[in-house]
N, C-alpha and C positions, 0 to 999 in steps of 0.2 A: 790809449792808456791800458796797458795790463790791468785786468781786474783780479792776477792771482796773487795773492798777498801769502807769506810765511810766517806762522807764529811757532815762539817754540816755548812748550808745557815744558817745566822742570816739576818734578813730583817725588816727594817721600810720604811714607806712612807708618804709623806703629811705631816714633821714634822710642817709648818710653824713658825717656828722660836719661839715654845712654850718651852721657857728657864725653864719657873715656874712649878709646879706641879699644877694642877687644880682638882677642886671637881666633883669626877665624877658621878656626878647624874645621867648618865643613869646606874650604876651600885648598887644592893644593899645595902644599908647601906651610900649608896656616901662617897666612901674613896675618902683621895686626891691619882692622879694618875701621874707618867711624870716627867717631869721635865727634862733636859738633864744631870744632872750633875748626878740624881738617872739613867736616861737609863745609862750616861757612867758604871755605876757601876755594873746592870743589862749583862752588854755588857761583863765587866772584868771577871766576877764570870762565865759566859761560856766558855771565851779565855784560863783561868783558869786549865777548862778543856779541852778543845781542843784548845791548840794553833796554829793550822790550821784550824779553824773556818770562814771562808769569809762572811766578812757583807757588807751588799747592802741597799741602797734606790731606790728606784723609783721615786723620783722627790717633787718637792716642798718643797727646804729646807727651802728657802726665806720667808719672808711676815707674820705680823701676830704681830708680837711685834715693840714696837717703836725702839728697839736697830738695828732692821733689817734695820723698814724704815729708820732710820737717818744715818746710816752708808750704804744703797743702797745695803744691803746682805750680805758686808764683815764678819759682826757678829757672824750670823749662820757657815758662812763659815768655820769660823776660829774656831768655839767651834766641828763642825763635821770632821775636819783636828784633831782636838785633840783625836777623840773618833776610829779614823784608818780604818776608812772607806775604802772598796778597792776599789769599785766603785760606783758612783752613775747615775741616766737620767735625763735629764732634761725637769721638770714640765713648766707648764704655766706659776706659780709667777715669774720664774728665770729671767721673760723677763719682768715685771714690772716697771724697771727703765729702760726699751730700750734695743733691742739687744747688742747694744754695752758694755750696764752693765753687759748684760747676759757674751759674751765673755770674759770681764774683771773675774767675779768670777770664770769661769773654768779656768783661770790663776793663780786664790787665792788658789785654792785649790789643797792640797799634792794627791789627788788623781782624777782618771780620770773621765769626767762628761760626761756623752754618749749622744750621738741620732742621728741615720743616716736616718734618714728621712727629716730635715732641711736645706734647700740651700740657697746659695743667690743666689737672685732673678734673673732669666733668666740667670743663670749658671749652671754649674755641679758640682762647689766646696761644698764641705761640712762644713756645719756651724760649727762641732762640730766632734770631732770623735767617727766613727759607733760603734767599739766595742775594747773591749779589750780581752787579753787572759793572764788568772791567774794560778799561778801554787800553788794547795791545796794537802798537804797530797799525791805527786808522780800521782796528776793527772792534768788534764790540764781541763780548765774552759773556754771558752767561754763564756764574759757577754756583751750582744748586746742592744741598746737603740731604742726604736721609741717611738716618740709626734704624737698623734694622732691629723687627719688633721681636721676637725672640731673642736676640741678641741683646735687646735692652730688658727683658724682662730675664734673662737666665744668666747673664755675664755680672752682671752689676747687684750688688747685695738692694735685695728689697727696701732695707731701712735707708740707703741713701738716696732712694728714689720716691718714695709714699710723697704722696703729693702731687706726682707729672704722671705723664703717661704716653706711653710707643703708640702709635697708631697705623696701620696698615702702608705701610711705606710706599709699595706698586702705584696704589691709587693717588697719594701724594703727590708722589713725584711725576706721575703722567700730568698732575694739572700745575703744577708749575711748568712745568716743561711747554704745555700748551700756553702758559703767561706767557712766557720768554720769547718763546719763536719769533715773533714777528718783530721783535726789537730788538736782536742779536745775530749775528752770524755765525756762531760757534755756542753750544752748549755744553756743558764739562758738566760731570756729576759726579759727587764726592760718594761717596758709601762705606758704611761701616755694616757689616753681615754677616751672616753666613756663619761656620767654626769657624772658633776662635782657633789661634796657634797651639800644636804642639808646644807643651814644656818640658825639655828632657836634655842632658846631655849630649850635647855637638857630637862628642868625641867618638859615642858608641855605633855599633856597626850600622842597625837599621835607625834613618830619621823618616819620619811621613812627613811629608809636607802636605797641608792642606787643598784641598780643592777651590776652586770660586764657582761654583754650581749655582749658588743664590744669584750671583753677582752674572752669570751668564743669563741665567732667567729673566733678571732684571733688563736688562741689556734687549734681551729678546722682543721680551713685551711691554714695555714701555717706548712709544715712538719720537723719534727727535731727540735722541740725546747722542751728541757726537762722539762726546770721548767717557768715559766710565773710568775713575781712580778708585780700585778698591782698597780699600784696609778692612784688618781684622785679621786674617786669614794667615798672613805674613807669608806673601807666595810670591816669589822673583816671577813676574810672566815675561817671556824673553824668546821671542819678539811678543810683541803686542796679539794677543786674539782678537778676532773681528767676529761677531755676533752675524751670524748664516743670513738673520730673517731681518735685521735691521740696518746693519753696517756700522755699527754702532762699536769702536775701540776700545776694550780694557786693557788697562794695565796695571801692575805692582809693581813693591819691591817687599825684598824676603825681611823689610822691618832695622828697626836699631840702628838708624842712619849709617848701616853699613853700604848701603848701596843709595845712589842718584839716578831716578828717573829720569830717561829724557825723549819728550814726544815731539816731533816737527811735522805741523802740520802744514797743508798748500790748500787755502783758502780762497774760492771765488764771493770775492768781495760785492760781485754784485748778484749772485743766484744765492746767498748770502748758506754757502756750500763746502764743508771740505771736499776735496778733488783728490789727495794726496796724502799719504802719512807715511814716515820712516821712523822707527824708536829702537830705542835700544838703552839697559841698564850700564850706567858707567858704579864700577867700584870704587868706592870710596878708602882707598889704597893710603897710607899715612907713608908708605916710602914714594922718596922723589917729590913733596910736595911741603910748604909750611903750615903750619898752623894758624888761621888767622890771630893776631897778635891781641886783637881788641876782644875779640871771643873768648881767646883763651884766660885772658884776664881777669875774664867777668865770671869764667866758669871757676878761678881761681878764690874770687869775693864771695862767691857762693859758697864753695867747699871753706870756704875761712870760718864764714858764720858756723858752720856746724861741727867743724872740725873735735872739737872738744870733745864730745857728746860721741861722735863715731868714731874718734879713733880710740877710743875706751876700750883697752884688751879686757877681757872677762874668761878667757880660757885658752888652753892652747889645740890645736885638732892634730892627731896625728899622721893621718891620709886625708885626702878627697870624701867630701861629702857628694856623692853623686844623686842626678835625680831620674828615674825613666817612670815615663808618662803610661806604660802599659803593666808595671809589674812591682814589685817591691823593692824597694830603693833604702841605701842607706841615709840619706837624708830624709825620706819619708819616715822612716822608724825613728831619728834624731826630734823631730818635729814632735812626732804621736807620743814618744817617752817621756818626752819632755812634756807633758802634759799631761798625761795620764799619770804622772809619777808624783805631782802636784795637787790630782783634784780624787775626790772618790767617786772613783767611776769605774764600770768595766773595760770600757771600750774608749779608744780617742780616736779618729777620723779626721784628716784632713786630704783636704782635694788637690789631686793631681796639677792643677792649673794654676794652681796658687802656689807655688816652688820656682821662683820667677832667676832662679842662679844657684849654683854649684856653692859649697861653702871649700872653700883650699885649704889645701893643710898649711898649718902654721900660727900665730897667734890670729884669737879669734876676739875681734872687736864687735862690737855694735852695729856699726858701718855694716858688717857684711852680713850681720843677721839681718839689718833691713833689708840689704840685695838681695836673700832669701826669701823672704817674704817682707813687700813693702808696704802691708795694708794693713790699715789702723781696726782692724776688724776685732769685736770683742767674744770673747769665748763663751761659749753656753752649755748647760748641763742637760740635759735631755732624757724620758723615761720612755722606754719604748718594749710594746710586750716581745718575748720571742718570734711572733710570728713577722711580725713590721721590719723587726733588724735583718729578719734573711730578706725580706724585701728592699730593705738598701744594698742589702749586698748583691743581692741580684741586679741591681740598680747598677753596681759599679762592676760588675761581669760583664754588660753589656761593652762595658770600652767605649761609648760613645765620646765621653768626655775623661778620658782615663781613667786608670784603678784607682777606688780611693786607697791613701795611705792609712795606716791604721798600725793600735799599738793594742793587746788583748787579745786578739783572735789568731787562730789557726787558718784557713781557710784555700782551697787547692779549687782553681777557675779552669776550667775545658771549655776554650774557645770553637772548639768543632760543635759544641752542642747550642743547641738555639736555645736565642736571648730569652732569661726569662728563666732558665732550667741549667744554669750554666757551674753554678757551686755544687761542687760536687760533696764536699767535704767542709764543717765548719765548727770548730769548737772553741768554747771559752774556759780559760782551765782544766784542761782534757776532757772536758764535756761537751758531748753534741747542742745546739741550741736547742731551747725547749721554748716553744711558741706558746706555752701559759707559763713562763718567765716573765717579769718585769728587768729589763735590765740597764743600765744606768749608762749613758753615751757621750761624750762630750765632742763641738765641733765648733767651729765659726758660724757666727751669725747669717756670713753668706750660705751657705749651707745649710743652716736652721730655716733658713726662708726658701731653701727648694733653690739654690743656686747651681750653676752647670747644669740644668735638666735634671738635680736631684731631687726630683718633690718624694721620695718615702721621706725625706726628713721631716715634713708638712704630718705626718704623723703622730707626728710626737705627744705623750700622755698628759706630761707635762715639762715644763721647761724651767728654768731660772738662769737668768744672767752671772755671771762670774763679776764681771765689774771691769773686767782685765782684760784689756788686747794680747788675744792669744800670742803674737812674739813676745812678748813680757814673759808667758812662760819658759818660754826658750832661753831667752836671756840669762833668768834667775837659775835655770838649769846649770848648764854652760857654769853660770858661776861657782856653782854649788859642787860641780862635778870637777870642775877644774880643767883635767883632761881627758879630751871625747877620742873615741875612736869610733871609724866607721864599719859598718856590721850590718852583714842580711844576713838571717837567720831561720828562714824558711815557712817567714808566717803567712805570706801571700804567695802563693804557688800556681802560674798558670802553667797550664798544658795544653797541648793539640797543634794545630798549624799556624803558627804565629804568621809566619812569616807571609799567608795567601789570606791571613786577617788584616794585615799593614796593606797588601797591595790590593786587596779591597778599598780603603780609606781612600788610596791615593789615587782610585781608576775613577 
């Protein structure tokens, strides 16, 4: 009897709750790509063939469309409950509406949401559970979760997390891993790590795509895990990298159920061993293929509920609101005016990472201000003396997690000069900043808690809450204004070698 058995991993990550098919500019020709209702279909036409096929995500099913935000996650949940998911981890978004939300959806969903690395707080219970074990084609599967601890402590706004806590992921995941071994043939480990994605305009010249640096370390040193799926990162790996010191497979896809995993592994069933692996990312191509019928349906029930509410025109745009993750952007300035033009304050700040889509030109609803930003996150006022503020901004010179947007200042960034020293130039009403100033800031709560790696916010003299989910200011803008146009106008100014700063990120 042959003891080599074939299983084949189907794998997504990072869908953010991208129901529709989108244009995908960074591909050839920009076909539309995605959609959920085409992956389900992508998904059947392999089940097809191997109806012992196991599909997995790696996290981030939440966030991203208004059906997500207004139903707090139920949405996605319920269209990926349809598509037979056997297991999934859990990303950062999941925790967006508050741990408590997060627990509530691994209850919505028919299948189990992993990650043993997550505790409450000054306990040993487990947020969630560490792993499961699947039984594929006469073999036994081991599929294990960890949120990586940076990433849960800088992705995810502080206030929807008090109460749990990231715990050293490495050590975690080496002793389950060590549970598993001896009672599975294949190990699989979900991961959420590392940078998070670029958020920026498809269209424009230079895109970085993130590294998996965390996710290769992981890989390295932790022993026994066969296959590694990373999310977070949103990085097509194609073909699969194999880890030098362990042999241990990673894979992705570049996110937004535009692309389908697929790993086929050659299994000795009885050294209970992979022997063999071929993978490769199929597109999730919406020409030549149907929609599935029941999927689309349901993604149709969804947009019904909400429909009212987002398809609410509130302004008209006359161009493209664009977004770049390195420099000043006309949606960045759209966001920070709209806010700073509402509260009294000198300054408004919002984070690069958090401009999750383009706004188009044309009438401007509701809907697409959520697509802009879908995070129910509330605004805060903030007092910070002169000296603190150049220290956010030097914060956001660095570029590690993009420039913050910002509506108030002048300010001219020299990436040739080391982090830290990088503003060269910064004024407030044609005024140099004066570090025995107090002056008045306003930004997202995720950001008030040191969100992206920004702790000069954690500075702050003092603070007061607004009440208001900073998109509300947007909105009432928008309405107020009637018609926006989009506009840089030279308040964030980098200079030096952009472009051997980008292929630093990406080496």
């Amino acid at each position: 009897m042959n003891p080599i058995k074939e299983l084949t991993i189907l794998y997504t990550n990072d869908y953010h709750s991208q129901e529709r098919p989108v244009k995908a500019t960074w591909v050839k020709d920009s076909p539309m790509m995605g959609g959920i209702a085409y992956l389900a279909s992508y998904i059947k036409k392999f089940r097809d063939q191997d109806p012992e096929a196991l599909l997995l995500d790696a996290g981030d099913i939440i966030t991203g469309s208004p059906m997500s935000m207004l139903t707090e996650g139920t949405a996605p949940i319920d269209l990926f409950n349809m598509l037979g998911y056997d297991a999934a981890a859990l990303g950062n978004h999941e925790f967006d509406h508050g741990w408590r939300n997060a627990k509530r959806l691994i209850h919505c969903a028919n299948f189990p949401i992993l990650s043993a690395n997550i505790y409450y707080e000054n306990t040993n219970v487990q947020f969630a559970k560490p792993y499961e074990i699947i039984e594929k084609n006469g073999l036994r599967i081991g599929v294990v979760a960890i949120h990586g601890k940076k990433a849960g402590y800088e992705t995810i706004s502080r206030q929807c997390t008090e109460g749990i806590e990231f715990r050293s992921q490495e050590a975690i995941l080496q002793e389950n891993v060590n549970l598993l071994r001896p009672h599975v043939d294949v190990i699989v480990a979900l991961t959420h790590e590392g940078v998070p994605a670029e958020q920026a305009s498809e269209d424009r010249e230079v895109v970085v795509e993130r590294d998996f640096e965390e996710d290769v370390y992981i890989a390295s040193h932790v022993r026994g895990i066969d296959v590694l799926i990373a999310g977070h990162n949103h990085k097509n790996i194609d073909p699969p990298y194999v880890a030098a010191t362990t042999g241990t497979i990673i894979v992705s896809t570049r996110a937004l159920g535009t692309v389908l995993g697929v790993l086929k592994l050659h299994v000795d069933s009885e050294r209970h061993k992979v022997v063999g692996h071929h993978g490769y990312l199929q597109p999730v191509l919406t020409a030549g293929i149907h929609p599935d019928p029941q999927v689309a349906a349901r993604v149709d029930y969804w947009e019904e509920q909400s429909k009212t509410l987002i398809n609410q025109v509130i302004g008209f745009a006359e161009g493209k609101f664009t977004r770049n993750y390195f420099g000043e952007c006309s949606l960045g300035n759209l966001l920070t005016d709209a806010v700073r033009s509402q509260l009294d304050v000198d300054v408004s700040f919002y984070q690069g990472g958090g401009m999750r889509a383009d706004l188009a030109m044309g009438d401007t609803t509701i809907g697409r201000c959520i697509d802009v930003n879908p995070f129910p996150s509330l605004a805060y006022i903030m007092e910070f003396s002169g000296e603190n503020l150049m220290r956010i901004l030097e914060e956001s010179a660095s570029l590690k997690a993009g420039v913050l947007q910002q509506s108030g200042l002048k300010m001219v960034v020299d990436v040739d000069r080391e982090v830290g020293n990088r503003v060269v130039e910064a004024t407030i009403r044609g005024k140099p900043i004066d570090y025995g100033t107090t002056y008045r800031v306003a930004a997202s709560g995720f950001l008030m808690k040191g969100g992206d790696g920004f702790v000069e916010f954690l500075r702050a003299d003092k603070i007061w809450s607004t009440g208001v989910v900073e998109r509300d200011y947007v909105v009432e803008y928008i309405r107020k204004t009637g018609t926006i146009r989009p506009k840089t106008d030279g308040r964030t100014v980098v200079i030096g070698n952009m472009e051997a700063y980008t292929a630093v990120l990406q080496s």
